[in-house]
VEXMI-173341 format. One line per field, with one value per residue (C-alpha): x, y, z. Coordinates in nm, 3 decimals. Example, Ala and Ser with C-alpha at 12.3 -4.5 7.8 and 13.67 -1.06 7.14 Angstrom:
2
x 1.230:1.367 $
y -0.450:-0.106 $
z 0.780:0.714 $
# end
This chain:
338
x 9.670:9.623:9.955:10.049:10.297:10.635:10.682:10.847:11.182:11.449:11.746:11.479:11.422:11.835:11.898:11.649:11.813:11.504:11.540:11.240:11.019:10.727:10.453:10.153:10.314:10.379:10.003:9.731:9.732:10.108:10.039:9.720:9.774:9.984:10.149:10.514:10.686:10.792:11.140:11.199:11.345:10.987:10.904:10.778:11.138:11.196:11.069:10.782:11.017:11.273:11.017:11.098:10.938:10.591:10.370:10.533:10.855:10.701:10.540:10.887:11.049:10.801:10.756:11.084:10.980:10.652:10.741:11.048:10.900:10.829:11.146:11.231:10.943:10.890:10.880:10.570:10.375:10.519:10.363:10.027:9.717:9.661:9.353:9.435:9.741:9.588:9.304:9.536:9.760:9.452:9.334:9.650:9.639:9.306:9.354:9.718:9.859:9.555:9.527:9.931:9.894:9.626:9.800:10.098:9.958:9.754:10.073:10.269:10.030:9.940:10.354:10.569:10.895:11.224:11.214:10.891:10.757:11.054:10.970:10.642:10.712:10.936:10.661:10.437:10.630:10.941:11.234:11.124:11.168:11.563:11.494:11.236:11.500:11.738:11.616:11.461:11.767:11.895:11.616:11.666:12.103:12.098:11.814:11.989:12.318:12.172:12.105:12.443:12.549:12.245:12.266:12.614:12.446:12.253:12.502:12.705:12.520:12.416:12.762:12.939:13.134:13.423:13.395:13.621:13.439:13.085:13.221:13.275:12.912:12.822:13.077:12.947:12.662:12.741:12.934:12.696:12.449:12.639:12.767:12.405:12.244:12.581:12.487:12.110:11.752:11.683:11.950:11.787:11.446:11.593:11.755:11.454:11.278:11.513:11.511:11.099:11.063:11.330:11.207:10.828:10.828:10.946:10.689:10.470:10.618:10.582:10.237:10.102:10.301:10.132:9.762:9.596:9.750:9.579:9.447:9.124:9.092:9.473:9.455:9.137:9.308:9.257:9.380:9.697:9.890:9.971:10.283:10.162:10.452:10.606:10.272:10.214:10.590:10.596:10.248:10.294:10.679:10.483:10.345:10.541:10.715:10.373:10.567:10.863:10.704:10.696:11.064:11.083:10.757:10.980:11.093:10.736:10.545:10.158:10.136:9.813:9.712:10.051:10.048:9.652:9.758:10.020:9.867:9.590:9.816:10.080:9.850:9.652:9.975:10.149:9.837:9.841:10.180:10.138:9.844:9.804:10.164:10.131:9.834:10.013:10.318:10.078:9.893:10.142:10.333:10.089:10.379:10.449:10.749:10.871:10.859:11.194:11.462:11.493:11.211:11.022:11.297:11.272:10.912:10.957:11.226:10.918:10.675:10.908:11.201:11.609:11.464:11.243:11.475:11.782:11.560:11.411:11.743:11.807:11.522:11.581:11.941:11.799:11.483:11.822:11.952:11.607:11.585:11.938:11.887:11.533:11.656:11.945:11.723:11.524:11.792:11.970:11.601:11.593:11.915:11.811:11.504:11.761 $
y 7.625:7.465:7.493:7.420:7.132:7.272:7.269:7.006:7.219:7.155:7.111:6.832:6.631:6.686:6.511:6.203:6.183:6.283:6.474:6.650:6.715:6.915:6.688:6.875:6.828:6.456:6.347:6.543:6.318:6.308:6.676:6.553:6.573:6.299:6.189:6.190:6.389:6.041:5.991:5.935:6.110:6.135:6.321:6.616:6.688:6.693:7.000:6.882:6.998:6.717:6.415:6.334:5.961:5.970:5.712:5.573:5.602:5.394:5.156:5.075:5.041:4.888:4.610:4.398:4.405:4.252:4.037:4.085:3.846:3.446:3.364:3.129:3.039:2.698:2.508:2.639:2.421:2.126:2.157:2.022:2.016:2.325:2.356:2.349:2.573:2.864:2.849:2.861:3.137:3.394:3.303:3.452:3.738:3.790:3.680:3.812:4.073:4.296:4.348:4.371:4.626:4.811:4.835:4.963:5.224:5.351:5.354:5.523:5.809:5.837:5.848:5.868:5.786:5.648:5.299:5.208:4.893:4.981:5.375:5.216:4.968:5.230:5.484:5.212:5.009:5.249:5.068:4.768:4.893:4.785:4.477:4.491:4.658:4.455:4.119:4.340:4.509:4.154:3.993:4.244:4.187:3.815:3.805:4.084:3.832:3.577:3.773:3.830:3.494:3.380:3.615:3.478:3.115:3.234:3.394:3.103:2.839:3.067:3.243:2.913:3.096:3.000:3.013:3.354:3.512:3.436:3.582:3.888:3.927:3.906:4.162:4.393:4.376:4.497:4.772:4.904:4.927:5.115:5.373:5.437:5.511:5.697:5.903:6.037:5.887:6.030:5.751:5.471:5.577:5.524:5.231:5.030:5.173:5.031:4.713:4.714:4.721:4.496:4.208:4.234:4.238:3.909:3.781:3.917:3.801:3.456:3.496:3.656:3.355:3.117:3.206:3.067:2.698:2.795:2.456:2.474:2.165:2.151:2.433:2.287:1.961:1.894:1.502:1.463:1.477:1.860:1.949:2.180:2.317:2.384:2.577:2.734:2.846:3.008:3.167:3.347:3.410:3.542:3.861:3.908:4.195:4.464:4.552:4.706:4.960:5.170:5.152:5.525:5.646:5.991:6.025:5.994:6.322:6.343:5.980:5.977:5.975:5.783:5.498:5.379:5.413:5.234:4.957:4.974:4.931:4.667:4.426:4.313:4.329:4.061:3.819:3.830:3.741:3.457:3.337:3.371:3.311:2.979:2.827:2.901:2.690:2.398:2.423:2.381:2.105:1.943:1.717:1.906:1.672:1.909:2.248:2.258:2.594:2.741:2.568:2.840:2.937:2.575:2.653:3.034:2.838:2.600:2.895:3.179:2.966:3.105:3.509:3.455:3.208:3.488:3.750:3.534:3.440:3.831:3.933:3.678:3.852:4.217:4.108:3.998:4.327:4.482:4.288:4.326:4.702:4.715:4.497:4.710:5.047:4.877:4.795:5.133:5.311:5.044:5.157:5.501:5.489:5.339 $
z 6.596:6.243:6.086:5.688:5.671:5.554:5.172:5.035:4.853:4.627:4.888:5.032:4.698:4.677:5.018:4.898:4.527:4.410:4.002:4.001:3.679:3.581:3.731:3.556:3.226:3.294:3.409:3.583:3.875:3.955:4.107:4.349:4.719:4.921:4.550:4.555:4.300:4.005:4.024:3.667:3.331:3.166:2.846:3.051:3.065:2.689:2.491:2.248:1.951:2.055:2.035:1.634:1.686:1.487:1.409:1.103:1.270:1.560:1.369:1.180:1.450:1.675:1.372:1.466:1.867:1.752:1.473:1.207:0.921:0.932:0.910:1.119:1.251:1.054:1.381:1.469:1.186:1.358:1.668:1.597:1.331:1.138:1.264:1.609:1.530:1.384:1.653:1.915:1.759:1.683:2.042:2.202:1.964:2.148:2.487:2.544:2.247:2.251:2.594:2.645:2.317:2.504:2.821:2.667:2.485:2.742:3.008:2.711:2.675:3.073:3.156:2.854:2.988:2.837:2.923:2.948:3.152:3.397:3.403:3.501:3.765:3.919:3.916:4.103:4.336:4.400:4.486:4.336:4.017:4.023:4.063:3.719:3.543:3.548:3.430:3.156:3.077:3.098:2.865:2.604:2.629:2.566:2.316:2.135:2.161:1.941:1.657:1.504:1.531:1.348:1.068:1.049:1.012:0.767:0.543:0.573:0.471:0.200:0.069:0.176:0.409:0.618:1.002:0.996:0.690:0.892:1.221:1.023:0.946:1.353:1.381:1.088:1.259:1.600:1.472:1.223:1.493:1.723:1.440:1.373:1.728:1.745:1.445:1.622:1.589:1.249:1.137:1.344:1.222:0.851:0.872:1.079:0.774:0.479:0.708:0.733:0.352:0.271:0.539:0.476:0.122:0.056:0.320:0.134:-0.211:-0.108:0.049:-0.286:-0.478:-0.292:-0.300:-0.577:-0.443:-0.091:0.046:0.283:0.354:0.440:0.630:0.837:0.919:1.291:1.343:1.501:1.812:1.981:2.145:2.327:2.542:2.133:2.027:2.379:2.394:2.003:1.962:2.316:2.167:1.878:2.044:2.338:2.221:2.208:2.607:2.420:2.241:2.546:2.597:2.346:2.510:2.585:2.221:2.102:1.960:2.058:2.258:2.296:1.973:1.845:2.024:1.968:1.581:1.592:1.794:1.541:1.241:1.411:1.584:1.220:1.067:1.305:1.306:0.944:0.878:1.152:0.962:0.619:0.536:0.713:0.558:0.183:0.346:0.479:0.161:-0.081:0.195:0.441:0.579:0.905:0.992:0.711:0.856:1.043:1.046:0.678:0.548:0.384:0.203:0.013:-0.054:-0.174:-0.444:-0.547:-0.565:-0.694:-0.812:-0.718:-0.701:-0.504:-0.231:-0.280:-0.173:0.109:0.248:0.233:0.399:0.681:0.693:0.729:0.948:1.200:1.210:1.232:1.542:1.673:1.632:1.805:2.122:2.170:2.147:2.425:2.617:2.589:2.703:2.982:3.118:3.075:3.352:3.610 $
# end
């Protein structure tokens, strides 16, 4: 006799620890014969009308896991010849952020779960998956850590602040964080927004200062020695974060057609700012034993005198707590797809 195998129920997915979901809402294929039922909180399991994350939203957000500004990143131009710098850096854009863009965005739309690269991992390799989690839950924690005590650095040497009166800042921060994911998305999504504008505009300020000074044949300088574990380690540092913007894949309305635009709108945005910024620095200072930590804000005073220096140290301030606040939303999805 050719029996049907007995149906897999609800008391059976119980005894395994199994939380079931609606498969066919999830993906098409997660329903196909032999496939286990995914073991994870996907957006199948939040009604459409509760996904409030849009493209804008995602892009504001999405803009401190993939960049936050040049500040900071002055030690880059130190690492070898323009030429061979900006080369190299447009080459990994290529070679490594489209591709890790790409692949995001179409594991985002395919299984848009809180969490992301773990959701993911757990969805292919099972158990696995705990072990994935938690160095990314981990990764996210301690570079999340450093943020507060460098805006602290900053507004020290800056206010001329006493050790206690800086340690306040790192602790302003924290708590203003946590007040606003306590507060709902909608207040997240605003504040990565005031923090977006306020950031990137003085980026810009000093890129549009510094344009009719643009050197080419600075720029196009290619004698010198490389350190290339320094330009290998920051351009790859540069784009690493196009993984994290899967981490609110279950928050996002429409992923499928999300996620490609804001791919499409981030990915020229961040090689931009990691080129064309730099070659008005190297132009109006070809020295690159120069370019070390709070540089640019020397060369924003020379180009846009004290304004234009105040509101560069205060966009390196906010482009902190841009960042602060986007590693702890990926860490607080991460723990989510446990």
């Amino acid at each position: 006799l050719e029996l049907d195998p007995p149906p897999r129920t609800q008391d059976a997915h119980a005894q395994r620890g199994i939380h079931t979901t609606d498969t066919h809402a999830m993906c098409p294929s997660a329903a196909s014969p032999g496939r286990n039922a995914p073991l994870l909180h996907t957006a199948s399991s939040t009604a459409e009308s509760e996904r409030r994350v849009g493209a804008c939203s995602l892009v504001v957000i999405g803009f401190f896991w993939v960049s936050g500004g040049i500040y900071g990143s002055e030690d880059l131009l130190s690492a070898g010849p323009p030429l061979v710098i900006f080369g190299f850096v447009l080459t990994v854009a290529l070679t490594f952020a489209l591709p890790n863009a790409l692949m995001t965005a179409e594991l985002a739309t395919f299984l848009p779960a809180d969490g992301g690269q773990v959701a993911w991992v757990y969805e292919a390799l099972g158990s696995v998956g705990h072990h994935n989690a938690l160095w990314v839950w981990l990764c996210n924690l301690l570079d999340a850590a450093v943020y507060p005590q460098l805006a602290a650095s900053y507004g020290s040497h800056a206010l001329r602040l006493d050790p206690s009166q800086s340690q306040a800042i790192a602790y302003c921060f924290v708590g203003g964080v946590c007040l606003l994911n306590l507060c709902g998305l909608a207040a997240v999504t605003a504040s990565q927004t005031f923090c977006f504008a306020l950031a990137l505009t003085p980026c810009l300020a000093f890129t549009a200062a510094g344009l009719p000074r643009l050197d080419f044949s600075a720029v196009a300088a290619s004698e010198g020695d490389v350190s290339w574990e320094l330009l290998l380690s920051w351009a790859v540092w540069l784009y690493s974060g196009f993984s994290s913007l899967g981490s609110m894949a279950g928050e996002v309305r429409t992923p499928q057609l999300t996620y490609p635009l804001a791919v499409a709108l981030l990915l020229p945005l961040v090689t931009l700012l990691n080129v064309v910024p730099f070659a008005v620095a190297l132009s109006v200072d070809p020295v690159r034993e120069h370019f070390t930590a709070g540089y640019f804000g020397e060369l924003a005073d020379s180009l846009g005198g004290r304004p234009l220096r105040a509101s560069f140290s205060a966009g390196a301030i906010v482009s902190l707590l841009g960042l602060y606040h986007s590693q702890i939303l990926a860490a607080e999805r991460t723990s989510l797809a446990v």
